[in-house]
N, C-alpha and C positions, 0 to 999 in steps of 0.2 A: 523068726523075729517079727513081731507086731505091731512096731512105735510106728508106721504108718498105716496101720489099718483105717484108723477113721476119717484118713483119704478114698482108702479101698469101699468105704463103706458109707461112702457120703452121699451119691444117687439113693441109699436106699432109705438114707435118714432124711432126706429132702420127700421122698415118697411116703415115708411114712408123718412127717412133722403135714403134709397136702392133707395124708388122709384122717389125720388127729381135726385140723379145719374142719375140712367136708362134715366130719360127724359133728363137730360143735355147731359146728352151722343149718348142718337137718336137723338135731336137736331143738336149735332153736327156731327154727321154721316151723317143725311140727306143733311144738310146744306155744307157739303166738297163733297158729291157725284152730288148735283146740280152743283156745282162747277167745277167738274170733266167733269160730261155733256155737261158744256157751252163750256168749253175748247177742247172736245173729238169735239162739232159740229161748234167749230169756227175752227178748223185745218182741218174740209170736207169742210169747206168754201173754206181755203187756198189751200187744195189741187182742189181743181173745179179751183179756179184761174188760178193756176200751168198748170189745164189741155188746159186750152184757151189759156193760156200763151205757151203754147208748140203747141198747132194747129195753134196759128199766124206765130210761130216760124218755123213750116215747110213752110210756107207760104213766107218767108222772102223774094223773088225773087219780090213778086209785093208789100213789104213793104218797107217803109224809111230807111234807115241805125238808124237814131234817134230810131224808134219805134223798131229794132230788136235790138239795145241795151238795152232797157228798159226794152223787154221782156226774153233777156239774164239774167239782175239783177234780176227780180223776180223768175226767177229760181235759180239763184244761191246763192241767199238770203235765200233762205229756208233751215235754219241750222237746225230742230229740227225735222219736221217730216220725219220719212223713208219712200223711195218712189223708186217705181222699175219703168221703161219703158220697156216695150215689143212691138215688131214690130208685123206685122202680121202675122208670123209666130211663133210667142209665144218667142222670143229668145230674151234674157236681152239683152238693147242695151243700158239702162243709167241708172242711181242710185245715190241715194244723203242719206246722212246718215244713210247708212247700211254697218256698219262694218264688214267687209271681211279678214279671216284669212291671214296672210302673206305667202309666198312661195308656192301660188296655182297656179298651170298652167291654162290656159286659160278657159281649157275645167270644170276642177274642179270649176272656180270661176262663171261658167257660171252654174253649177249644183246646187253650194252651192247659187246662187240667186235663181232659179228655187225653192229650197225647203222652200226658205223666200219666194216667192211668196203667196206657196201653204199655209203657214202659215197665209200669208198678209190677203190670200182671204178667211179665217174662223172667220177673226174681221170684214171687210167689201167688199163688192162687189169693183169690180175692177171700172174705170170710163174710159169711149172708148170715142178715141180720133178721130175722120173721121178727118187726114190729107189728103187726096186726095179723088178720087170719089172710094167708093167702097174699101177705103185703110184707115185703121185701126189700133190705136197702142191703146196699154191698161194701164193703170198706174194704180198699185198695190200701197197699205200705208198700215201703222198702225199709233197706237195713239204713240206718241212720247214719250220721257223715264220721261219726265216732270208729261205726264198727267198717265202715269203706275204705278208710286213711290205717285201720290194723292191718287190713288187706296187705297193701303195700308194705307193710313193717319187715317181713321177712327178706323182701329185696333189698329195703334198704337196709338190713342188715348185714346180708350176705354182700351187700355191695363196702360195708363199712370194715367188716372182716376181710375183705379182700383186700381192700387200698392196708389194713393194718399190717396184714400178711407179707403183702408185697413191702412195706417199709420196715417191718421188720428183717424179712430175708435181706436187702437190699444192706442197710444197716450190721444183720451177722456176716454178708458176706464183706463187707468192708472194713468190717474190725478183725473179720479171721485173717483176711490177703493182710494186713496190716501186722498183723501179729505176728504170721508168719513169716514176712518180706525183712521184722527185728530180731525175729531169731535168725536167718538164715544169714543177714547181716553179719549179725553178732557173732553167728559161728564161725563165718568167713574168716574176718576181721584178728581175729583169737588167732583162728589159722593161718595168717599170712607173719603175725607176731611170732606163735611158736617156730616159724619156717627159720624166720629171722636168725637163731644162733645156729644149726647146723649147716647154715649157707657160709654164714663166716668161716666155721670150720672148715669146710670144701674148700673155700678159697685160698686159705691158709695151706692146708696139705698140696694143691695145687703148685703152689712158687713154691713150697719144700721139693715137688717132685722135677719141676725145672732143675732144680740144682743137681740133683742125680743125673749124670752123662748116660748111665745106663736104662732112665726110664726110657718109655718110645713115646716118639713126640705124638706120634699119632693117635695115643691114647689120651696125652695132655690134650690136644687141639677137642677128645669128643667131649673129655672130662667138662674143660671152659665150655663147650655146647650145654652140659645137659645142667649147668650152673647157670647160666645165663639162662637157661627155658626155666628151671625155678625162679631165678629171680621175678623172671617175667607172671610164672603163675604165682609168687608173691604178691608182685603189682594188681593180678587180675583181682584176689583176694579179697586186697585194700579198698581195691573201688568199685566194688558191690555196696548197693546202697548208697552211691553217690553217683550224681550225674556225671557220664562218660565225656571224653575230650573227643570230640570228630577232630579227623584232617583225612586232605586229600591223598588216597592213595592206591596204586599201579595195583589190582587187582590178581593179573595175572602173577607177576611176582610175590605177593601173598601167599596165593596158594601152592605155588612150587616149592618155597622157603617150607611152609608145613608137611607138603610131601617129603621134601627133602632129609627134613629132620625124622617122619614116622617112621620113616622105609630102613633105615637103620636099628629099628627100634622095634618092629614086630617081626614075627615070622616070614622069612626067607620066601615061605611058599605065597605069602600076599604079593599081590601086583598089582601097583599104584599105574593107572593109565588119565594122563590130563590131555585133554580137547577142549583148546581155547583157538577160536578162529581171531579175534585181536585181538595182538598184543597192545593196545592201549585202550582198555578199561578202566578206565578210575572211577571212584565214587569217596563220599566222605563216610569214613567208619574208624572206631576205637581199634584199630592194629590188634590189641592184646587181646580186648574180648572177638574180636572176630576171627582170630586164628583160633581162640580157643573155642567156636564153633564148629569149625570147619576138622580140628583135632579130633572133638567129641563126635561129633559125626563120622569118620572115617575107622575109631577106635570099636565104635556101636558096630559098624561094620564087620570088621575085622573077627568079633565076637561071633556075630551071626552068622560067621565064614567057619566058623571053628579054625581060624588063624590059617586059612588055604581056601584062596581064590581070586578073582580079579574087583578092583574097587577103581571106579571112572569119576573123575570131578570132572564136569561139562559147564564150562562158561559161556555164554553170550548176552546178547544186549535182547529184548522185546523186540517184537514187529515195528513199536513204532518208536522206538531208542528211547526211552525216554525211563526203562525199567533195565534192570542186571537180571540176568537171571541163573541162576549155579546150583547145579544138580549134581548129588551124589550118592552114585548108585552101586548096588554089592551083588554078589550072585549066589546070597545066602539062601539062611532057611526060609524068609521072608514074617510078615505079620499076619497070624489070621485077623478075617476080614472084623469080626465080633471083636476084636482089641482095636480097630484104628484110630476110634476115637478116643482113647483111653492115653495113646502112647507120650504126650505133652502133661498130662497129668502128673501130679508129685505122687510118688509112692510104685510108680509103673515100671517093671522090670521084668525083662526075663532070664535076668541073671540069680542063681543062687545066692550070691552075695550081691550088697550094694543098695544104696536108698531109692535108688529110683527118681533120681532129683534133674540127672544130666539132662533129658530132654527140655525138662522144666525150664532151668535156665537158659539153654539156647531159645528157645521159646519166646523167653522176654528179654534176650538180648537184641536177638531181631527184630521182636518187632517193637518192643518201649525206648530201645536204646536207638536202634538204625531204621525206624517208620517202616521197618517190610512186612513180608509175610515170612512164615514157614509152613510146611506141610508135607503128608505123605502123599507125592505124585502118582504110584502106585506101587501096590506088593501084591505080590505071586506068591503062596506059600509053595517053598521045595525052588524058587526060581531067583528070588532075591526083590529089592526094596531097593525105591527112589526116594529119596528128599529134594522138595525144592526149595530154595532160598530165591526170595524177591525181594531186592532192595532196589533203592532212586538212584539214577547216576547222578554225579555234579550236575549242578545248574546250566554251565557254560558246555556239558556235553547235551541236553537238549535240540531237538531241532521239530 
């Protein structure tokens, strides 16, 4: 049976939808830093231009007047990339898009290039110009604010696929929980309705079987027990997907009422053992769903026992009262340790038959419905499995 697989198989679709990302994201890292590349070595092109363009330009005496305009405009066409000249004695003598503080004296603005130089020349070697025999000028760049601001493109990219990522998952996971939270409703709900006419029927056969002198009443009194426990898992049914009624109520006697009913009802060879050192425990909890925690859990047990061994429900309060704490433990096969995190999962079983849902729901009865925890306190494979249940006492039990 597979209608829960794509619970079973959902870490590996969360791992794989990460690494669908990652690659669209190296993807496009790579493919804007290529980019970057083309860009950083088409502006060495421009500047090599620049540089011939300036060697014709000292040249201008045995050029055209045409050809030293031309080569005027491609020098002063170059709006983007920063570009220093040095003579041969290393002293700035022109510059084109390197912005230079205001109100620098001469000597200052000639220091403050000197130190963009020294910058220039740890992104790329300088390129020497032989203006004359033996005469020399040097022109310093960098990559223009164009190709420095691409730079960054890839992070901010991968920064904008991420936040997308993340409100996407965020978003599928809150319309999946939603979806599921109306089916599981809806299924309930169906189920508590279809329970509806065969309960009436019991009830009916029941005062028929009153009238019989010869029926035994001891079977009437279990008959009205296990009618009343349906009506009850009717009620629980109905108010799935609606906010639960708290009241206040005697704990210990809770859990005895639940023993009291299972122990008739499983295998002979199980042994119900309770250790509650007060007997006045209260807290506020929904009666119906909390017994049928404490059911499910005993039941899960019972399984894990192969219906023969001992099952302990252990009550008390926290160190400093102000938490419940009830623990129920079996001396089963236990959980390996590679399943723990899995066992509150929908779809998780180790039964043959069955959806895998029981845990699920105690899960969020506890802790959406009653503010606690639940958890495996510990499992021993071959030794048996603890649950622990942490709920709030009453206000008025506080100290």
């Amino acid at each position: 049976m597979k209608t829960y697989s794509i619970y079973k198989n959902s870490a590996f679709l969360k791992w794989l939808i990460a690494a669908l990302g990652l690659l669209v994201g190296g993807l496009s890292v790579y493919y804007t830093n290529m980019l970057v590349r083309r860009l950083a070595d088409r502006e060495k092109r421009q500047v090599d231009f620049f540089a011939k363009a300036q060697r014709q330009l000292a040249l201008t005496e045995e050029t055209s007047q045409e050809v030293s305009f031309l080569l005027m405009e491609v020098i002063q066409n170059n709006d983007l990339i920063p570009v220093i000249l040095l003579n041969d004695r290393r002293t700035p003598i022109s510059h084109r898009n390197v912005e230079i503080p205001k109100k620098l004296s001469e000597d200052e603005r000639n220091s403050y290039l000197l130190k963009k130089v020294e910058e220039m020349g740890e992104d790329y070697e300088p390129i020497v110009v032989e203006i004359a025999p033996d005469v020399y000028n040097f022109i310093y760049y960098t990559n223009s604010e164009l190709v420095r601001e691409l730079r960054f493109a890839p992070v901010i990219q991968l920064a904008i696929l991420a936040i997308l990522g993340s409100i996407a998952y965020v978003v599928f996971s809150s319309s999946k929980r939603a979806e599921q939270n109306q089916v599981w409703a809806g299924l309930a709900k169906e189920t508590a309705h279809q329970l509806g006419t065969p309960i009436s029927s019991l009830m009916a056969w029941v005062e028929y079987f009153k009238t019989d002198e010869n029926f035994s009443e001891e079977i009437i009194v279990e008959l009205e027990k296990d009618i009343s426990r349906l009506e009850m898992i009717t009620a629980r049914f109905s108010s799935i997907g609606s906010v639960p009624q708290l009241q206040e109520v005697n704990l210990p006697q809770t859990i005895e009422h639940v023993v009291q009913y299972l122990s008739k009802r499983v295998s002979s060879k199980v042994a119900f053992h309770i250790d509650i050192a007060d007997r006045d425990i209260r807290a506020n909890i929904s009666p119906p769903l909390f017994e049928w925690v404490i059911e499910n859990l005993c039941k899960n047990a019972v399984d894990a026992m192969n219906s023969q061994g001992n099952i302990t429900l252990e009550l008390k309060r926290s160190s400093g009262h102000e938490m419940i704490i009830l623990d129920v433990s079996d001396d089963g096969k236990g959980i390996p340790p590679g399943k723990l995190k899995a066992v509150f999962k929908p779809g998780f079983t180790t039964k043959k038959r069955g959806w895998g849902l029981g845990l699920t729901l105690v899960k969020r009865i506890v802790e959406k419905y009653h503010g606690g925890k639940i958890f495996v306190k510990k499992s021993i494979p071959g030794l048996g499995t603890t649950f622990r249940i942490i709920i709030p006492v009453i206000d008025s039990e506080k100290v």
